[in-house]
VEXMI-613713 format. One record per residue (C-alpha): residue in three letters; x, y, z. Coordinates in Angstrom, 1 decimal. Layout:
// residues N
{ALA; {X; Y; Z}}
...
This chain:
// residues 481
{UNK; {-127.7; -86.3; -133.9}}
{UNK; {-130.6; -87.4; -131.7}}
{UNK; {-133.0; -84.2; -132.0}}
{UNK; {-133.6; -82.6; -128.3}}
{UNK; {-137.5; -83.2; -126.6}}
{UNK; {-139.5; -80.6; -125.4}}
{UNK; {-139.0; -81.8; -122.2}}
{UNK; {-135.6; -81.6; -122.2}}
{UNK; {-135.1; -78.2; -124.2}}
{UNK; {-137.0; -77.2; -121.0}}
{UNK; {-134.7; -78.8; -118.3}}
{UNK; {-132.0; -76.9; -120.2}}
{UNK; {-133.2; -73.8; -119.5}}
{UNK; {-134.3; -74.1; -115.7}}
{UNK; {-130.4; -75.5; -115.2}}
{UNK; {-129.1; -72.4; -116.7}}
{UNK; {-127.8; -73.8; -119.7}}
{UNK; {-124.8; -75.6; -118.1}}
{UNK; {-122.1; -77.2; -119.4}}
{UNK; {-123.2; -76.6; -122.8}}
{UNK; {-120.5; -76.6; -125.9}}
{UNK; {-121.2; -73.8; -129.3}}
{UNK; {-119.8; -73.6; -132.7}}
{UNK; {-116.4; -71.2; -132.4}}
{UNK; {-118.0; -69.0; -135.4}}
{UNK; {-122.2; -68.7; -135.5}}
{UNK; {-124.1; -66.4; -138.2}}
{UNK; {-127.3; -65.7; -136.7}}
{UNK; {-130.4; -64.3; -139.6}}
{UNK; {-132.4; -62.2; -138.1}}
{UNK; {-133.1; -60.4; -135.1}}
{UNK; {-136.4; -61.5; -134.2}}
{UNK; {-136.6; -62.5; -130.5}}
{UNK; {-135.2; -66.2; -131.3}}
{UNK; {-132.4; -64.6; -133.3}}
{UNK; {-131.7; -62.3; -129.9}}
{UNK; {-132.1; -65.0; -127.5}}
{UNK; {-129.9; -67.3; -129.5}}
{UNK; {-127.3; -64.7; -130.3}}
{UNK; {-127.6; -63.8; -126.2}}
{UNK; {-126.8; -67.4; -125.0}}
{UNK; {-124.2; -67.8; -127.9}}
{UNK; {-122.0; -64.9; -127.0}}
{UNK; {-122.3; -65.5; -123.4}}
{UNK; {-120.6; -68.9; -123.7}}
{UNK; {-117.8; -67.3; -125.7}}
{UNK; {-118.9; -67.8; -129.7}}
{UNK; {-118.4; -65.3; -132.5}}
{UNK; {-121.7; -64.6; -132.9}}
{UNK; {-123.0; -62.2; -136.0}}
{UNK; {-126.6; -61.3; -136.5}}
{UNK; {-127.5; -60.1; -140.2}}
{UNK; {-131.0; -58.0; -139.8}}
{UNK; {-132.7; -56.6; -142.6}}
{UNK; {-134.5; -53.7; -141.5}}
{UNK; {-133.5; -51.2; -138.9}}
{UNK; {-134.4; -52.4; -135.5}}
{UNK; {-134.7; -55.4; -133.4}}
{UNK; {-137.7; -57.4; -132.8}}
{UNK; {-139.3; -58.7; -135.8}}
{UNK; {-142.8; -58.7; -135.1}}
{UNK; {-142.3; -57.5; -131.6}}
{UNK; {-143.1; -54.4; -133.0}}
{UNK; {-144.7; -51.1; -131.1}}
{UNK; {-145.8; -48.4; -133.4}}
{UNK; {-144.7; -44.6; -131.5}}
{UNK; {-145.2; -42.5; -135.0}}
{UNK; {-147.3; -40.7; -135.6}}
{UNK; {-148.7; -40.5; -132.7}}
{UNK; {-149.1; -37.1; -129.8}}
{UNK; {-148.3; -36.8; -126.0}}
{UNK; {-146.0; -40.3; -126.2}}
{UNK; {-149.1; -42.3; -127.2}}
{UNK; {-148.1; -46.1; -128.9}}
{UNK; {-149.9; -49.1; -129.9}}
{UNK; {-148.8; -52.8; -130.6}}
{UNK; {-148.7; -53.8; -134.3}}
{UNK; {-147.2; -57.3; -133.5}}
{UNK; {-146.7; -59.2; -130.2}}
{UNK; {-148.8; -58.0; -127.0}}
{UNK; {-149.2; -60.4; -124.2}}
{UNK; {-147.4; -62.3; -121.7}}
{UNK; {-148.8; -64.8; -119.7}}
{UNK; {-147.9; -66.5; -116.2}}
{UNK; {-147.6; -69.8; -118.3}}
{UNK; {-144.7; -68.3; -121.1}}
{UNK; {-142.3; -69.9; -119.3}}
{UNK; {-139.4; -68.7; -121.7}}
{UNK; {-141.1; -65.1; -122.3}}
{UNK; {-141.2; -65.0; -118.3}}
{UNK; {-137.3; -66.5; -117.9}}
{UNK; {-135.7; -63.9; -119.8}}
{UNK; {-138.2; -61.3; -119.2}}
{UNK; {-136.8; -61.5; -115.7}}
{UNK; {-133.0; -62.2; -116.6}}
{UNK; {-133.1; -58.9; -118.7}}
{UNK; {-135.3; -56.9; -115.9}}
{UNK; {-137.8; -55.9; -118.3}}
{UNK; {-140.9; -54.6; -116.6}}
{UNK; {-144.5; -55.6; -116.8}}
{UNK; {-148.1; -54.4; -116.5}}
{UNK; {-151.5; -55.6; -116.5}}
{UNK; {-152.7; -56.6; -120.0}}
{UNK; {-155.3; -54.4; -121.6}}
{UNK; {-157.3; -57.8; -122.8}}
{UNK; {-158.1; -57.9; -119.2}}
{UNK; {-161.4; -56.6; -117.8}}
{UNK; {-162.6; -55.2; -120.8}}
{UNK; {-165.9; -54.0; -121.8}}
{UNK; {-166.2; -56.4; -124.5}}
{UNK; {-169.7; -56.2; -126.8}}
{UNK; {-171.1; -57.1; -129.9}}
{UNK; {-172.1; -55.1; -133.3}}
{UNK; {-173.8; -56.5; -134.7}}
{UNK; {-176.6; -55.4; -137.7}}
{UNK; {-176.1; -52.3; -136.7}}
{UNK; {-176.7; -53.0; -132.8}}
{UNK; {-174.6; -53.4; -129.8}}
{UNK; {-174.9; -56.6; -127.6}}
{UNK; {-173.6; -58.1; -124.7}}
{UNK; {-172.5; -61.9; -124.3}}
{UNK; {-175.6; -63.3; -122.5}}
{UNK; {-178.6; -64.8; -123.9}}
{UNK; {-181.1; -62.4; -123.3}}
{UNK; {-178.9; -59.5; -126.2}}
{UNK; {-177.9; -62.1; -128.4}}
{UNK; {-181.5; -63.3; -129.1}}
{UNK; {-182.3; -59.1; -129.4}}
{UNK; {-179.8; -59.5; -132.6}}
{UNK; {-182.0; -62.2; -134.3}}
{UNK; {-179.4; -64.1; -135.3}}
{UNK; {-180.2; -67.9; -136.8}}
{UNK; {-179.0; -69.4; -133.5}}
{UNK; {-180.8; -73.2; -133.2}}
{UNK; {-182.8; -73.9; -130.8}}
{UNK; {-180.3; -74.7; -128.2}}
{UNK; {-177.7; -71.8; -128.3}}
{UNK; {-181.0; -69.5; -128.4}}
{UNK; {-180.2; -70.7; -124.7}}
{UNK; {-176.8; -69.9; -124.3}}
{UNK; {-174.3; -67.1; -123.9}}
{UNK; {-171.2; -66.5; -125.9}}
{UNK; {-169.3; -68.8; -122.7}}
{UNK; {-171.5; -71.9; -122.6}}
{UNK; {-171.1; -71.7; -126.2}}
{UNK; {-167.8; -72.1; -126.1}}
{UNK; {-168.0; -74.5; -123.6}}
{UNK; {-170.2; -76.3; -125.4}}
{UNK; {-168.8; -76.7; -129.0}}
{UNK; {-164.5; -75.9; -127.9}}
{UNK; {-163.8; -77.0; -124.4}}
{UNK; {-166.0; -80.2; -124.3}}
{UNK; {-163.7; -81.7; -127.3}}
{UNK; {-160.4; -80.6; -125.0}}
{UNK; {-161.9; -82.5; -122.3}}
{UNK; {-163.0; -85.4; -124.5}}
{UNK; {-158.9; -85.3; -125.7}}
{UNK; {-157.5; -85.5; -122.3}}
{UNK; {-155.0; -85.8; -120.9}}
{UNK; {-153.1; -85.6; -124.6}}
{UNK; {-154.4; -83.1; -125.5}}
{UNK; {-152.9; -80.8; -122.6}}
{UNK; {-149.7; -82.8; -122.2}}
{UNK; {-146.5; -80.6; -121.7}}
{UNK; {-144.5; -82.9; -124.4}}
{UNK; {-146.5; -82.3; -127.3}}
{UNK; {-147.1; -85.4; -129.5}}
{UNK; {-149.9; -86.3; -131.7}}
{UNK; {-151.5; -89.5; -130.1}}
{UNK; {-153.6; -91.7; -132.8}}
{UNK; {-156.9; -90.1; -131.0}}
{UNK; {-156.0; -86.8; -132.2}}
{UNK; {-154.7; -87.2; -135.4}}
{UNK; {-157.6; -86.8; -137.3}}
{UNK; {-158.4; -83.5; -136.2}}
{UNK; {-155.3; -82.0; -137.8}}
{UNK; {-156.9; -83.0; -140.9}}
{UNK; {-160.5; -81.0; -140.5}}
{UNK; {-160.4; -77.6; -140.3}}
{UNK; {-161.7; -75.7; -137.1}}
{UNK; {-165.0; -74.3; -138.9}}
{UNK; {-165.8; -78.2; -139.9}}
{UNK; {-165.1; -79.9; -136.8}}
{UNK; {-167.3; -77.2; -135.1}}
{UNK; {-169.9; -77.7; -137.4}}
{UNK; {-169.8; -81.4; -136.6}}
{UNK; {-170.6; -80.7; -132.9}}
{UNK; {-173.7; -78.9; -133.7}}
{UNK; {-173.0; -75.0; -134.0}}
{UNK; {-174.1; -73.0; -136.5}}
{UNK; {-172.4; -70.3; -138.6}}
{UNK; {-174.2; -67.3; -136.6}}
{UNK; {-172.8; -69.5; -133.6}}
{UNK; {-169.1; -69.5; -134.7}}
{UNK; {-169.4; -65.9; -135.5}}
{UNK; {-169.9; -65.1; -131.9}}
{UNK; {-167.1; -67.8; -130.7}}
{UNK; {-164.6; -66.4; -133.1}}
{UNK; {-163.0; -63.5; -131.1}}
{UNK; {-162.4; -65.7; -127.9}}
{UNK; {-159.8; -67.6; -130.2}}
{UNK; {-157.7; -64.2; -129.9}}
{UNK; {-156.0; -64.0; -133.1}}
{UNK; {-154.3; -67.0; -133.5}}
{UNK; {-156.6; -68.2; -136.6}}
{UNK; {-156.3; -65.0; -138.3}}
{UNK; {-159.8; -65.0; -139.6}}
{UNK; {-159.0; -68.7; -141.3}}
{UNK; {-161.1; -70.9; -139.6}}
{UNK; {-162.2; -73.2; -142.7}}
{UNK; {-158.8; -73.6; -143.6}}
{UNK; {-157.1; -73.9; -140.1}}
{UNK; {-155.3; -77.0; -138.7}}
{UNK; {-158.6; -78.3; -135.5}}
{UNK; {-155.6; -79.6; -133.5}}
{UNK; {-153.6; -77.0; -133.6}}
{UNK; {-156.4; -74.8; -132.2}}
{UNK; {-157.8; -77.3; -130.1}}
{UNK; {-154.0; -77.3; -128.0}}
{UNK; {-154.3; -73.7; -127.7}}
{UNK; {-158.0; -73.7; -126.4}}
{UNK; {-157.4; -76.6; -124.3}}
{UNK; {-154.1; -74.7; -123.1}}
{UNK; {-153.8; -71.4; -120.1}}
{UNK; {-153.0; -69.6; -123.1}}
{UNK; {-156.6; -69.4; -124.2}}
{UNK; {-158.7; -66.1; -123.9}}
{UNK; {-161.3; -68.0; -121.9}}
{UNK; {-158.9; -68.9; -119.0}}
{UNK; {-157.5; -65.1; -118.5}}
{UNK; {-157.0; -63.9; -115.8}}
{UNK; {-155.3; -60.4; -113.6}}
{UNK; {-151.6; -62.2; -114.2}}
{UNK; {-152.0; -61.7; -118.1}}
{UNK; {-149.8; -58.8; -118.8}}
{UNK; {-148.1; -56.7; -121.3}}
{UNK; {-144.2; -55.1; -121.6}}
{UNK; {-144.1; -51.7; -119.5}}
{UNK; {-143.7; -49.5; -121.8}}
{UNK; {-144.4; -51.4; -125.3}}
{UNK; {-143.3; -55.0; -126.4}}
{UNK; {-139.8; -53.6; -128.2}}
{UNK; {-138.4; -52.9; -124.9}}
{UNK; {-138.2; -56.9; -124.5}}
{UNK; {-136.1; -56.9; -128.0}}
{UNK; {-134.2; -53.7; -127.0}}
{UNK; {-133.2; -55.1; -123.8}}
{UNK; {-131.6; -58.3; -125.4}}
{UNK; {-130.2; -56.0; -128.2}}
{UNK; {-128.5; -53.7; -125.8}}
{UNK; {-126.4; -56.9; -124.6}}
{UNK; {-125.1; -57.7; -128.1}}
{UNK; {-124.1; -53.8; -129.3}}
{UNK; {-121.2; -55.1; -131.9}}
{UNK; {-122.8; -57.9; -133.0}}
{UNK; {-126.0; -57.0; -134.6}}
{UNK; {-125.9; -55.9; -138.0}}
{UNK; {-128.7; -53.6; -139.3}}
{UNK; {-129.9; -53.6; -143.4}}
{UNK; {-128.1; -56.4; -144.0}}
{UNK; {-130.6; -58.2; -145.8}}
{UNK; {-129.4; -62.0; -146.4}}
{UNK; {-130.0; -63.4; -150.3}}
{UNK; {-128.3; -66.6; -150.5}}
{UNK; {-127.0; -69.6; -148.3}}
{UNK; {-124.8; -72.0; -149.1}}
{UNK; {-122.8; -75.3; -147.3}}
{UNK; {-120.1; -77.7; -147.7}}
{UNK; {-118.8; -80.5; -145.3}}
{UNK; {-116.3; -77.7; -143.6}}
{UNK; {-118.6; -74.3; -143.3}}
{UNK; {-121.5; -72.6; -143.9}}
{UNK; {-121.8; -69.6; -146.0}}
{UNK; {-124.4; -66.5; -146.3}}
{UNK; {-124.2; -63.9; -148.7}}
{UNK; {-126.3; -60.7; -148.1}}
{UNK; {-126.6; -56.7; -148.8}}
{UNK; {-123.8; -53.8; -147.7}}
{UNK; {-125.1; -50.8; -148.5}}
{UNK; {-125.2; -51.5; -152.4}}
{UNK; {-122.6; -54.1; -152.3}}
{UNK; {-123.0; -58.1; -151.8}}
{UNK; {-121.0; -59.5; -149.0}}
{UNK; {-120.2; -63.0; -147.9}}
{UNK; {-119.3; -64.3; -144.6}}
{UNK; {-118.3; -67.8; -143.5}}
{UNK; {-118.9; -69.4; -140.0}}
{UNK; {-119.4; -73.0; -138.5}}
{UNK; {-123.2; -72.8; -138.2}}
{UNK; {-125.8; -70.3; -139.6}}
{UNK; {-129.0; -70.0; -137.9}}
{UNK; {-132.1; -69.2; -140.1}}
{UNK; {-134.2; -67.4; -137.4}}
{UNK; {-136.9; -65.7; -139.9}}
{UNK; {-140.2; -66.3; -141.0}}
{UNK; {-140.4; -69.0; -144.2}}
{UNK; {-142.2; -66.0; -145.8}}
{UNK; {-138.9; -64.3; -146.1}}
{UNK; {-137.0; -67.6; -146.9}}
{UNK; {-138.6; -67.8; -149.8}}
{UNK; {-136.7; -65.2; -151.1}}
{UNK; {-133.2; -66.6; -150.1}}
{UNK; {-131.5; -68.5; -152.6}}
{UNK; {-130.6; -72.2; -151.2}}
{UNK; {-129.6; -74.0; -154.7}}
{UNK; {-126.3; -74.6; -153.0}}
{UNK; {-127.1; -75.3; -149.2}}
{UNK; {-128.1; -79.0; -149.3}}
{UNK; {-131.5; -78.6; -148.2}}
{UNK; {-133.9; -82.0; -147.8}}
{UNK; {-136.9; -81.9; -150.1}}
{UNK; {-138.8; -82.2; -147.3}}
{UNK; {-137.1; -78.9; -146.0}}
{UNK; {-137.5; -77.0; -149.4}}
{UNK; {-141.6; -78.2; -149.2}}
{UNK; {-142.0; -77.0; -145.7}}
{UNK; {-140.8; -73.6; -146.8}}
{UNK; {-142.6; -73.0; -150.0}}
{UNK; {-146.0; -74.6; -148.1}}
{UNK; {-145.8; -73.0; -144.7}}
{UNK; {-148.8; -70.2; -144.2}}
{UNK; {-148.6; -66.9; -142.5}}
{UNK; {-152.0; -65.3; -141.0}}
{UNK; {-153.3; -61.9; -143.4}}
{UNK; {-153.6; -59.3; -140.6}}
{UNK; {-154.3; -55.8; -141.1}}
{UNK; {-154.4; -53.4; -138.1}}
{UNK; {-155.3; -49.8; -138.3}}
{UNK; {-154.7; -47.2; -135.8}}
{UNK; {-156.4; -43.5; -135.5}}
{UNK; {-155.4; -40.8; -133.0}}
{UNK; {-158.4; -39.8; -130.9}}
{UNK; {-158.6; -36.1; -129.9}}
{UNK; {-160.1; -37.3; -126.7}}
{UNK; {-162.0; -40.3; -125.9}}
{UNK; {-165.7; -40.2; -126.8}}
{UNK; {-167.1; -44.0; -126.0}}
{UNK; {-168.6; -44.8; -122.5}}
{UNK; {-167.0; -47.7; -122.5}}
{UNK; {-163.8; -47.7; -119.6}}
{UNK; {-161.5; -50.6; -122.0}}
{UNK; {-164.1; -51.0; -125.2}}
{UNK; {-163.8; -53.5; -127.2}}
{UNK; {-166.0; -54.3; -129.8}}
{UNK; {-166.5; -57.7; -132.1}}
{UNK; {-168.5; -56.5; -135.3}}
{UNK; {-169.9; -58.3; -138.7}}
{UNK; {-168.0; -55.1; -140.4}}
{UNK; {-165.1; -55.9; -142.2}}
{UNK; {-163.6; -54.3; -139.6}}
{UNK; {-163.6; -57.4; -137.4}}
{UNK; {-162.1; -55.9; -134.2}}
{UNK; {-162.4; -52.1; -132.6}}
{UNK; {-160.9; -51.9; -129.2}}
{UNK; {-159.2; -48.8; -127.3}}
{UNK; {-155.9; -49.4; -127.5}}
{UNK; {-154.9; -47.1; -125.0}}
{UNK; {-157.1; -47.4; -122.2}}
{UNK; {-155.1; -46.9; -119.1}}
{UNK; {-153.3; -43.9; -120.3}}
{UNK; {-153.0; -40.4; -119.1}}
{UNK; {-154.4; -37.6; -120.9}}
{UNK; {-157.1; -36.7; -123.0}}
{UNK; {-156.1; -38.5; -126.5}}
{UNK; {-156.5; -42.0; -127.4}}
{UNK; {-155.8; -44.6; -130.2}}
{UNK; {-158.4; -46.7; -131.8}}
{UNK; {-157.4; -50.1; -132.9}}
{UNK; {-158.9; -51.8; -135.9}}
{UNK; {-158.3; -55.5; -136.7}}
{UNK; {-159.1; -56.9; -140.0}}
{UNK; {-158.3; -60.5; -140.7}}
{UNK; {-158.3; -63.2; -143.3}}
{UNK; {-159.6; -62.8; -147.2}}
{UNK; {-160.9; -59.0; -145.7}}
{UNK; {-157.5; -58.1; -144.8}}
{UNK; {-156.2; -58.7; -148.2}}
{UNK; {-159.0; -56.3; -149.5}}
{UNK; {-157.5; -53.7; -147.3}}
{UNK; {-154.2; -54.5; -148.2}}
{UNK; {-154.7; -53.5; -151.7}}
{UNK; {-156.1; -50.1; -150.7}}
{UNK; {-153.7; -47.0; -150.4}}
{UNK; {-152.5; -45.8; -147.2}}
{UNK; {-155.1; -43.1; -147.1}}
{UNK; {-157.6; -44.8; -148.4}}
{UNK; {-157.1; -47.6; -145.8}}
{UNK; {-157.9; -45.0; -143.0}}
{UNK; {-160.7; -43.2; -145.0}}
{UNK; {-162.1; -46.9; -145.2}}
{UNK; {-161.8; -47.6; -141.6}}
{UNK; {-163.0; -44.3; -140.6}}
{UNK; {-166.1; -44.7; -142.0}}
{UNK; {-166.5; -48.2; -140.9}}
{UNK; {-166.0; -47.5; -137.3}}
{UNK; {-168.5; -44.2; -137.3}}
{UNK; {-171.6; -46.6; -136.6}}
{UNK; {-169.9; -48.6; -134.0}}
{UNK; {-168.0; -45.0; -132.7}}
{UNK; {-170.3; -42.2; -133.8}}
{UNK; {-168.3; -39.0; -133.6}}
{UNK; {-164.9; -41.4; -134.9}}
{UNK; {-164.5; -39.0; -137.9}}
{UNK; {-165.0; -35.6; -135.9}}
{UNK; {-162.1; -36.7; -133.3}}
{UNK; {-159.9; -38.4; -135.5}}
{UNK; {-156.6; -36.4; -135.7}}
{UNK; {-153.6; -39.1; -137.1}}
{UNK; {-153.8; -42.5; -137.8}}
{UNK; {-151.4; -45.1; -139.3}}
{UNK; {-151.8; -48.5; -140.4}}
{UNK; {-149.8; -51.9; -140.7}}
{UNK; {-150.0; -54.6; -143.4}}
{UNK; {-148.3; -57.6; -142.4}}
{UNK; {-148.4; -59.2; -146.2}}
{UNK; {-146.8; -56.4; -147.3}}
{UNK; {-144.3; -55.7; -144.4}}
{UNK; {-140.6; -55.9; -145.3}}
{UNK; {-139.0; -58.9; -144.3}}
{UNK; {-142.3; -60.5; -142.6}}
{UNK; {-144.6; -60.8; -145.3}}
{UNK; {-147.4; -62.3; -143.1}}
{UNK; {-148.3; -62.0; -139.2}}
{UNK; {-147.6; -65.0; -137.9}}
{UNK; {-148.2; -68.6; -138.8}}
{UNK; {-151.3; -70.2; -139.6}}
{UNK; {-151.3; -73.8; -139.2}}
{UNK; {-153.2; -75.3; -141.7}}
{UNK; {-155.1; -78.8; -142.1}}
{UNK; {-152.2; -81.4; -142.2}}
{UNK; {-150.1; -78.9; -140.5}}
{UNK; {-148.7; -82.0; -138.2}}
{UNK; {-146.5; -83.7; -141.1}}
{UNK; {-144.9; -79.9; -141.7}}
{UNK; {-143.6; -79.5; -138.6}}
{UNK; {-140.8; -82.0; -137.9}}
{UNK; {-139.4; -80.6; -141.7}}
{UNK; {-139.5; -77.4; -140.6}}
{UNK; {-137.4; -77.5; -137.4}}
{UNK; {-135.0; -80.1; -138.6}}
{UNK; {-131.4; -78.4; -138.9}}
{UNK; {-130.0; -79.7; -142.5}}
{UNK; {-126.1; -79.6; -142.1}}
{UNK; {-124.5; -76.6; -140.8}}
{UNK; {-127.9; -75.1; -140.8}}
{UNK; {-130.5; -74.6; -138.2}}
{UNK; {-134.3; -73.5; -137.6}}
{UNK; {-135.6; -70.9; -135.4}}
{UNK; {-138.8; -69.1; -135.2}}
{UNK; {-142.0; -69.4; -133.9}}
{UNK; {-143.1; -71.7; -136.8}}
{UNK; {-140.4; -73.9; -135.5}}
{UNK; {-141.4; -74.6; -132.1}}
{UNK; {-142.2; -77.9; -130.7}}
{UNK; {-145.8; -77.2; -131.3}}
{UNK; {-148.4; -75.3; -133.2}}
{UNK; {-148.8; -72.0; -131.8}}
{UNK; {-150.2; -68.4; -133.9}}
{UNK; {-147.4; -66.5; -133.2}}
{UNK; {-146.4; -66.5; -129.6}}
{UNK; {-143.5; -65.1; -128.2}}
{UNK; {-142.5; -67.6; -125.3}}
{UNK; {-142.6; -70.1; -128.8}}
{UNK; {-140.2; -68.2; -130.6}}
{UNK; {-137.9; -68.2; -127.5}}
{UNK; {-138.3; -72.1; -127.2}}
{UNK; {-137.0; -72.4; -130.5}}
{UNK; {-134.1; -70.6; -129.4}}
{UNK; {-133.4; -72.4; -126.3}}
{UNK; {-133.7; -75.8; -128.5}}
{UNK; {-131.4; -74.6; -131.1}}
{UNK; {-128.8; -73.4; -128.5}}
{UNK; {-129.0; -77.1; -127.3}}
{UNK; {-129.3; -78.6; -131.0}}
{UNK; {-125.9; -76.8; -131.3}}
{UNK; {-124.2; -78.0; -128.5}}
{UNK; {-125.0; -81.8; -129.7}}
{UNK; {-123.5; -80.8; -133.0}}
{UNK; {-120.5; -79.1; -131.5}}
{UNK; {-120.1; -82.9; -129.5}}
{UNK; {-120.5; -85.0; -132.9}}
């Protein structure tokens, strides 16, 4: 079976998915957004379609935290933009009607702390910091720095490098074997110079930069994805990310099935087999295909001794990182910061405070702390009250009065979230001979995810749904064969 191109996953979709044949019985694991959009296209051309999902909701990491928090106050934990360029996102954001408004990483007042000091982007308050800048970014602001060191390679790679079919031309090959830190090294920057750059790469290298894939960041940088080429179309779900989940979730009441946490998969030459948890009982459930639409984080803990896997498959899972993210949020009594949409970069451990609630109603807000990388793990280990003593006292130099208005805060771990066990992926170096392994269906079986897109991405959702879209196709070649 002749794998289906990017291109023509996409084609797919804009025709509406026509004429396409599925599997008569389809066991679909988890209920992530690929997992939804596969089970929504499945059951609307007439398959059996079962979705085992371990926890108690839909979404995965489309996740939107509403407890504990006052006056109907939430924050993101997972997924929080939508560009004009997700073209999947944007295709069933509109089939589904679910609403959108602008996205709170636009317009903000975004600063540095830095040694205890705030600064701005520009030349003039990043010298005022007296960081070992070299001579020549002394000159510049955070954007020509950028410019000079990020978007100067994604010219120098063009037109590949921004092609809609992704494929790894000899000329950029070598950068998926140099990490992002050393290939900007090589161009001149220094460390205090990739400190300031580090927050325009969003969150997509999860504080890894000397262990992440260069070409995989460089297609996001060069892409309309990256932060640098916002704009007033970026936007957000209308009333928090799970409503896009919910939305596909309310279509398939009767066929999502909630802590049913899968534990073994198995195939012959005539079905496919999962076994998984009943409320204290083991189960097992037979179908034509079985889509494996979680994380490899969670695979790991599936039990394929019988399900024919490739070696190559079975390396791809036990290899495959996810990002160490740790976000914090604390209940404001009223917000106390000048700042209209603050958002601060710091050299705290706390890498990231922004207000996370800037365009609400009402006195209260919520602070939102990022931590990323090897300082996220430090977190991790801490208690859940300790985590937000920790924080608290962190953010009280950048947000003086932080512990005086603080009134409830919460926290999320991703390496130690159920049935995620990481954020999102982090392409490594040599993340390019993964990815082909990791997509490939082997049998009855098939790949979804945001790890299995056609390209390297750090967690996005109009990935995910790609993945969908191409297994949904995948499936209709196998059906044929």
């Amino acid at each position: 079976m002749a794998e289906p191109t990017q291109t023509e996953v996409r084609q797919a979709l804009d025709n509406g998915l026509e004429g396409l044949k599925t599997p008569r019985k389809v066991i679909v694991v988890g209920a992530g957004l690929s997992g939804l959009a596969i089970a929504h296209e499945l059951t609307r051309r007439g398959s059996d379609v079962t979705v085992l999902e371990a926890s108690d909701r839909p979404g995965g990491r489309a996740y939107t935290l509403r407890d504990p928090f006052a006056d109907g106050l939430y924050a993101e934990a997972g997924a929080m933009t939508v560009t004009p360029y997700c073209h999947y996102a944007m295709h069933y954001i509109r089939e589904l009607g679910v609403e959108l408004e602008k996205s709170d990483l636009v317009d903000t007042d975004f600063a540095y702390f830095v040694g205890g000091r705030f600064a701005g982007t520009d030349p003039a308050s990043l010298n005022r910091l007296g960081l070992p800048l070299n001579d020549e970014e002394r000159r510049m602001s955070t954007d020509q720095m950028v410019d000079r060191y990020v978007q100067a390679v994604c010219r120098e790679l063009q037109p590949e490098i921004g092609a809609p079919e992704w494929r790894v031309t000899e000329r950029m090959a070598p950068y998926d074997l140099r990490s992002v830190h050393q290939v900007l090294r090589e161009r001149g920057a220094s460390d205090a110079a990739i400190d300031l750059m580090e927050p325009y790469f969003l969150e997509m290298r999860g504080g890894d930069l000397k262990s992440a894939s260069a070409l995989a960041w460089l297609r996001h940088e060069a892409s309309p994805h990256s932060l640098v080429k916002a704009d007033p179309r970026w936007s957000k779900i209308k009333g928090g990310t799970d409503q896009f989940p919910r939305a596909f979730a309310e279509r398939l009441k009767g066929h999502i099935h909630y802590r049913r946490a899968v534990v073994r998969v198995e195939q012959d030459g005539i079905a496919a087999r999962v076994t998984f948890t009943d409320q204290g009982r083991l189960q097992t459930m037979e179908a034509d295909r079985v889509v494996l639409a979680v994380p490899f984080s969670v695979a790991r803990h599936i039990d394929f001794s019988d399900a024919r896997f490739s070696d190559a498959k079975h390396d791809a899972i036990r290899r495959l990182k996810y990002s160490s993210i740790v976000r914090v949020y604390l209940q404001m009594r009223r917000k106390f910061w000048k700042d209209a949409n603050a958002s601060y970069s710091t050299d705290l451990p706390v890498r990231w405070v922004r207000d996370a609630t800037p365009h609400t109603e009402g006195p209260r807000r919520i602070v939102e702390c990022l931590i990323t990388g090897w300082r996220a793990k430090a977190v991790a280990a801490m208690g859940d009250e300790e985590r937000l003593r920790f924080v608290l006292d962190q953010i009280e130099a950048p947000l003086p009065g932080a512990r005086e208005h603080f009134e409830t805060g919460t926290s999320v771990v991703w390496d130690k979230r159920p049935h995620a066990e990481g954020a999102y992926i982090l392409p490594e170096t040599g993340h390019d001979a993964l990815m082909p392994a990791i997509r490939k269906p082997e049998g009855r079986v098939h790949f979804a995810g945001e790890h299995a897109a056609f390209e390297p991405n750090g967690g996005s959702m109009t990935f995910a749904l790609e993945s969908a879209v191409r297994t949904v196709v995948e499936l209709d070649r196998a059906t044929e064969a």
